[in-house]
DSSP file (Angstrom, degrees, kcal/mol; ACC not computed):
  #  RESIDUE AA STRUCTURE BP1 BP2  ACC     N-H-->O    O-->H-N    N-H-->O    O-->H-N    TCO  KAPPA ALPHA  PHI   PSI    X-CA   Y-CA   Z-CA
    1    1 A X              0   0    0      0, 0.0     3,-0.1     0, 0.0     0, 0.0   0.000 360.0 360.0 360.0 136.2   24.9   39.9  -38.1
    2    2 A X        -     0   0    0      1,-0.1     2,-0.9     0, 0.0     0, 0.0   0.381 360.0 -66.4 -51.9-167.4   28.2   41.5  -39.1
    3    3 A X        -     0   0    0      1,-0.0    -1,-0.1     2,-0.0     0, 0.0  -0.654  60.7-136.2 -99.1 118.6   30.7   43.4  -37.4
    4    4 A X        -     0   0    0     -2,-0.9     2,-0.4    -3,-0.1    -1,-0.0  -0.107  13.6-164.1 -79.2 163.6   29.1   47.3  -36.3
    5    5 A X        -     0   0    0      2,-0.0     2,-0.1     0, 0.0    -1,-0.1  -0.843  15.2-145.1-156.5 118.9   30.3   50.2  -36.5
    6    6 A X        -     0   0    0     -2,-0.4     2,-0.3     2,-0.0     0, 0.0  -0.453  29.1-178.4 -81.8 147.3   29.2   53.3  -34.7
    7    7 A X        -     0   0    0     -2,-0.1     2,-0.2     2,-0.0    -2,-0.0  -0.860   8.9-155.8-150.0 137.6   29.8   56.4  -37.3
    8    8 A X        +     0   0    0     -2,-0.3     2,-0.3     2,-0.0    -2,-0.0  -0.959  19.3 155.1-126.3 144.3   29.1   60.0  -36.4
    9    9 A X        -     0   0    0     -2,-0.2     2,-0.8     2,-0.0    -2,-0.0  -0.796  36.7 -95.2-131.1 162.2   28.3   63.2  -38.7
   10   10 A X        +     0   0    0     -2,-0.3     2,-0.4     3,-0.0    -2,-0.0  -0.841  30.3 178.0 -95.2 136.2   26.5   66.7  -38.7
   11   11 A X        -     0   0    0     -2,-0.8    -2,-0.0     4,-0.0     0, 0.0  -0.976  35.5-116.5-154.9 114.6   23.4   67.2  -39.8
   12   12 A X     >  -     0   0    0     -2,-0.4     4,-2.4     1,-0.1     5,-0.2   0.174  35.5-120.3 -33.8 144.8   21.6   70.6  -39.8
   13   13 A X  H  > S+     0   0    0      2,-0.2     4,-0.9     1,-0.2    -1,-0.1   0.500 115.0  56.4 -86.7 -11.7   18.5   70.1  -37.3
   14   14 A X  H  > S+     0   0    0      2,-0.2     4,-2.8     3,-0.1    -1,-0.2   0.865  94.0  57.7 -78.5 -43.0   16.5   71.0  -40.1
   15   15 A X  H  > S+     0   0    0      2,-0.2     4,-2.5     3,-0.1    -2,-0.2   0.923 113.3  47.9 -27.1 -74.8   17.8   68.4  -42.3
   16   16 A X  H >X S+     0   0    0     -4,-2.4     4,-1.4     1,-0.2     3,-0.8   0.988 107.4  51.6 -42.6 -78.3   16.5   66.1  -39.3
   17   17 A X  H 3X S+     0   0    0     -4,-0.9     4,-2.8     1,-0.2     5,-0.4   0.876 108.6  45.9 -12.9 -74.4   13.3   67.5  -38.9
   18   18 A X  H 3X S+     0   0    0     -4,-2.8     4,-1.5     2,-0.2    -1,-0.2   0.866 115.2  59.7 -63.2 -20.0   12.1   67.3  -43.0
   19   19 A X  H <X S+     0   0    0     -4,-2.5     4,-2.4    -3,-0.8     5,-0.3   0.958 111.7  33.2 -46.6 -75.9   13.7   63.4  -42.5
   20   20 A X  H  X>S+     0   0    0     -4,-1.4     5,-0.6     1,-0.2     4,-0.6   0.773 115.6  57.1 -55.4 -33.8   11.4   62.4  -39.8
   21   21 A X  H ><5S+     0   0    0     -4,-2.8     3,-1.8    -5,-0.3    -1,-0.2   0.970 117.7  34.4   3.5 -89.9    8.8   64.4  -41.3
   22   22 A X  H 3<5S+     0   0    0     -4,-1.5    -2,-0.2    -5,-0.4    -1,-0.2   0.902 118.1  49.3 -54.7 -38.9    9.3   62.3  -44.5
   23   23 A X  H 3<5S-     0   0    0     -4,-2.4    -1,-0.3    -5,-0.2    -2,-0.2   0.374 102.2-129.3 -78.9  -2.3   10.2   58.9  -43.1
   24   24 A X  T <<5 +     0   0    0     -3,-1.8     2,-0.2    -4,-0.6    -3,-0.2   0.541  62.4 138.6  14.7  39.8    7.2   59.2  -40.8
   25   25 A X      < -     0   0    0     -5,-0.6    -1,-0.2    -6,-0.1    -2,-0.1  -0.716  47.8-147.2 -92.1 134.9    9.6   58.2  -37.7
   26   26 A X  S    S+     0   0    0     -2,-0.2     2,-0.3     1,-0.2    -5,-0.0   0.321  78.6  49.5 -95.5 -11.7    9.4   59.9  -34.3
   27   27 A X  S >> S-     0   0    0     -7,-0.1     4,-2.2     1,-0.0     3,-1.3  -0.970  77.1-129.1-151.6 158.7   12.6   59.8  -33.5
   28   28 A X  H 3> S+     0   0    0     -2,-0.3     4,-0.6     1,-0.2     5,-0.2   0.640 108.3  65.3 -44.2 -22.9   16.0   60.8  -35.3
   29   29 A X  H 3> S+     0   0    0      2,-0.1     4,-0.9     3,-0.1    -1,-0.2   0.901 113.8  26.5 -68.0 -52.0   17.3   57.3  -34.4
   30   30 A X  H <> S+     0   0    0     -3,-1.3     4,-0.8     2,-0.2    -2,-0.2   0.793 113.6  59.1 -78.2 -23.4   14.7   55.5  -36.7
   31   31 A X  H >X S+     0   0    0     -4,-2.2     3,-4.2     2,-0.2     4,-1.6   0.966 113.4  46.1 -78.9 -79.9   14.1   58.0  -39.2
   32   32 A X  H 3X S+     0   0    0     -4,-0.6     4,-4.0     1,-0.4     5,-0.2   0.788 109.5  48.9  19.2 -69.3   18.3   57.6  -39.8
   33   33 A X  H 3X S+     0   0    0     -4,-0.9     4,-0.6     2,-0.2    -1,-0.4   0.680 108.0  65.6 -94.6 -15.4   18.4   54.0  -39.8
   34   34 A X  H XX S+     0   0    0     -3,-4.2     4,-1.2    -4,-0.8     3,-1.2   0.937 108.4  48.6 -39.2 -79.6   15.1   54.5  -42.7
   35   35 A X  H 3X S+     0   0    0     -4,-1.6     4,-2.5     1,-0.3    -2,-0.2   0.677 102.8  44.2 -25.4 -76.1   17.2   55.7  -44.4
   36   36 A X  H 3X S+     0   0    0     -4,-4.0     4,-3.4    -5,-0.2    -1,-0.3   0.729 108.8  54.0 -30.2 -46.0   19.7   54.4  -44.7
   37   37 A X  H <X S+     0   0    0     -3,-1.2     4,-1.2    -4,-0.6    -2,-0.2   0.484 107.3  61.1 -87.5 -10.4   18.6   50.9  -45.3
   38   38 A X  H  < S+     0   0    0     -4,-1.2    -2,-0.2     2,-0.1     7,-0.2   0.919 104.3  51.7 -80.8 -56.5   16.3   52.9  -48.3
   39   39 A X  H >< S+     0   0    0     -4,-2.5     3,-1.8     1,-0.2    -2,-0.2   0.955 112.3  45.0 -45.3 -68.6   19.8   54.0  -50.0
   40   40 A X  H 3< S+     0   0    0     -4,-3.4     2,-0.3     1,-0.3    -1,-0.2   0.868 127.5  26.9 -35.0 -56.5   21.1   50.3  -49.9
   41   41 A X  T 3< S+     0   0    0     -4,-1.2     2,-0.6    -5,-0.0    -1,-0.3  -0.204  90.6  93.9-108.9  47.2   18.3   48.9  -51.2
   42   42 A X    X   -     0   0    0     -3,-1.8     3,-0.5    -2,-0.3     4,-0.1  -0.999  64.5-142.6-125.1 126.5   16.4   51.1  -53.1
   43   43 A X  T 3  S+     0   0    0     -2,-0.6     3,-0.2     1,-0.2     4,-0.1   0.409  95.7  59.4 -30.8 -23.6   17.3   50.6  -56.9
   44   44 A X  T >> S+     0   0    0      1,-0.2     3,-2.4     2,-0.1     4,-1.2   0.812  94.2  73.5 -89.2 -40.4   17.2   54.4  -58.2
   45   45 A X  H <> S+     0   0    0     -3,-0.5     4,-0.5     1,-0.2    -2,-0.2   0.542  91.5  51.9 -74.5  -3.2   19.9   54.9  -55.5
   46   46 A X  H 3> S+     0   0    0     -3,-0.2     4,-1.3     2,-0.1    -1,-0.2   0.626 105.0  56.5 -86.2  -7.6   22.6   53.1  -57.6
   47   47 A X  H <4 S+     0   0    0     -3,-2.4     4,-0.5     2,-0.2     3,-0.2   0.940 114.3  40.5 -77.1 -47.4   21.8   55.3  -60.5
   48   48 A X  H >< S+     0   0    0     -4,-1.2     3,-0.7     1,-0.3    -1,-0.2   0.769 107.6  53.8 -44.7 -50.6   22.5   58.0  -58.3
   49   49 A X  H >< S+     0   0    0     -4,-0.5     3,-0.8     1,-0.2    -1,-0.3   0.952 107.9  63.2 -75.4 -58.5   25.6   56.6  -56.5
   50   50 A X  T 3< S+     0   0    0     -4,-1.3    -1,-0.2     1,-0.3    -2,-0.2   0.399 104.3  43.6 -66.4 -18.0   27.0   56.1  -60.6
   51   51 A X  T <  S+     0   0    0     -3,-0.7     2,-0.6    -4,-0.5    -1,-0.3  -0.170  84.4 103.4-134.7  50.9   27.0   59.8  -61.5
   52   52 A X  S <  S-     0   0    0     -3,-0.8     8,-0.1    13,-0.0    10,-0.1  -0.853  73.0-111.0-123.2 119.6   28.4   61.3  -58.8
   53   53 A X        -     0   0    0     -2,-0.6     7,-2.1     6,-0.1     2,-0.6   0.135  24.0-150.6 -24.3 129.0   32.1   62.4  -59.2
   54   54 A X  B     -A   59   0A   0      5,-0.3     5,-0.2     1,-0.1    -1,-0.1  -0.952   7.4-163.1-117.5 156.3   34.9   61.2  -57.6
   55   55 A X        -     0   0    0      3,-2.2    -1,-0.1    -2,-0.6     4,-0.0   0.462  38.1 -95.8 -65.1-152.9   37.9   62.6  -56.6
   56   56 A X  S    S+     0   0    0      3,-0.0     3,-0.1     0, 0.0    -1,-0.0   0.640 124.4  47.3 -98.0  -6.2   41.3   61.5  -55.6
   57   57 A X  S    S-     0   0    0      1,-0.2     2,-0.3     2,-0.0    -3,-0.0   0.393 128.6 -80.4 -95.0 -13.0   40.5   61.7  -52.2
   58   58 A X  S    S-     0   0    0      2,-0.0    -3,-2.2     0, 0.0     2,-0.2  -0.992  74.7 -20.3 133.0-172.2   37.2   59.8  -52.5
   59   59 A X  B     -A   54   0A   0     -2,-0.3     2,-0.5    -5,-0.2    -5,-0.3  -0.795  56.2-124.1 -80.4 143.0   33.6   60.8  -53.6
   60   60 A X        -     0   0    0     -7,-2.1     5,-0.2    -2,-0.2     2,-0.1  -0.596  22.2-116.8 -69.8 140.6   32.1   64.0  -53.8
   61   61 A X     >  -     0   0    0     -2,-0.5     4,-2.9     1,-0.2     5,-0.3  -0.208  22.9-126.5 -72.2 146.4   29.0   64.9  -52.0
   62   62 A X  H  > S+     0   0    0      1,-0.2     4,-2.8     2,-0.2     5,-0.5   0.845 104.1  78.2 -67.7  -3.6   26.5   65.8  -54.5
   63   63 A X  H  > S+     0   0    0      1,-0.2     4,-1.8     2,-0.2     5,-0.3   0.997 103.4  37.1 -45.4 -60.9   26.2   69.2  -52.3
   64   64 A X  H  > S+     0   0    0      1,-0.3     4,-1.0     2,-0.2    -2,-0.2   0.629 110.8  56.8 -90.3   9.9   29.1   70.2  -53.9
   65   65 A X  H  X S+     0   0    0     -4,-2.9     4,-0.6    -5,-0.2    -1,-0.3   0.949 110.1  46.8 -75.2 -47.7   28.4   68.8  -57.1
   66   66 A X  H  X S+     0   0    0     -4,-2.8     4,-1.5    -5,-0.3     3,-0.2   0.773 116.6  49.2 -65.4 -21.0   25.0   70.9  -57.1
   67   67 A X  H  X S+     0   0    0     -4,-1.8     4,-1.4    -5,-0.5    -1,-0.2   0.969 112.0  39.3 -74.8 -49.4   27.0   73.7  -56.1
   68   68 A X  H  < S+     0   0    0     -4,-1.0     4,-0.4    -5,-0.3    -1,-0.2   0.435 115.0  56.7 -84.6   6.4   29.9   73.8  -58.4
   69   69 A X  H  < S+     0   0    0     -4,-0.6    -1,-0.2    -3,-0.2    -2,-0.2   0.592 113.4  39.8-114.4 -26.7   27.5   72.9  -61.0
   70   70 A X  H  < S+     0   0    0     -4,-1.5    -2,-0.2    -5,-0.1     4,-0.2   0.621 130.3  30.2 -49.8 -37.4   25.3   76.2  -60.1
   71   71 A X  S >< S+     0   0    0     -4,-1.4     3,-0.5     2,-0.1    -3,-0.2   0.628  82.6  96.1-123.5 -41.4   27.9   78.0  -59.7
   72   72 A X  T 3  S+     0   0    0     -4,-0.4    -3,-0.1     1,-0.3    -4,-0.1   0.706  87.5  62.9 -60.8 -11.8   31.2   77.1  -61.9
   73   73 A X  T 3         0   0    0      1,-0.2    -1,-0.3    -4,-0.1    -2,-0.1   0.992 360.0 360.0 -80.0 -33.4   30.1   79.8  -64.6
   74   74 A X    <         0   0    0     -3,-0.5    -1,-0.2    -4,-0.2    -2,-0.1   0.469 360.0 360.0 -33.4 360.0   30.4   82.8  -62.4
């Protein structure tokens, strides 16, 4: 196995919820680590990854692409 690296973020408890919910995992630790390992390997998720803006800073998160894309005529 390669070399780990523990990462933390926030994520709305609701957000959690409809995961495990979706992943049919019982706790936030597996439903997570579902997840993930669906984005690497899931095929649809590179189409995804391919139309999402970047910045100079980096990527955006497609929150604020849906947002500014809702939003930018106003």
């Amino acid at each position: 196995m390669g070399k780990l690296l523990i990462v933390q973020t926030k994520i709305p408890h609701e957000k959690l919820e409809m995961l495990k919910d979706k992943t049919g995992k019982s706790t936030v630790k597996d439903a997570l680590s579902e997840a993930v390992y669906h984005y690497l390997y899931c095929p649809l998720a590179n189409r995804i990854d391919e139309s999402i803006e970047r910045s100079r800073r980096g990527r955006k998160p497609l929150y604020v692409k849906e947002f500014s894309q809702n939003h930018g005529s106003e």
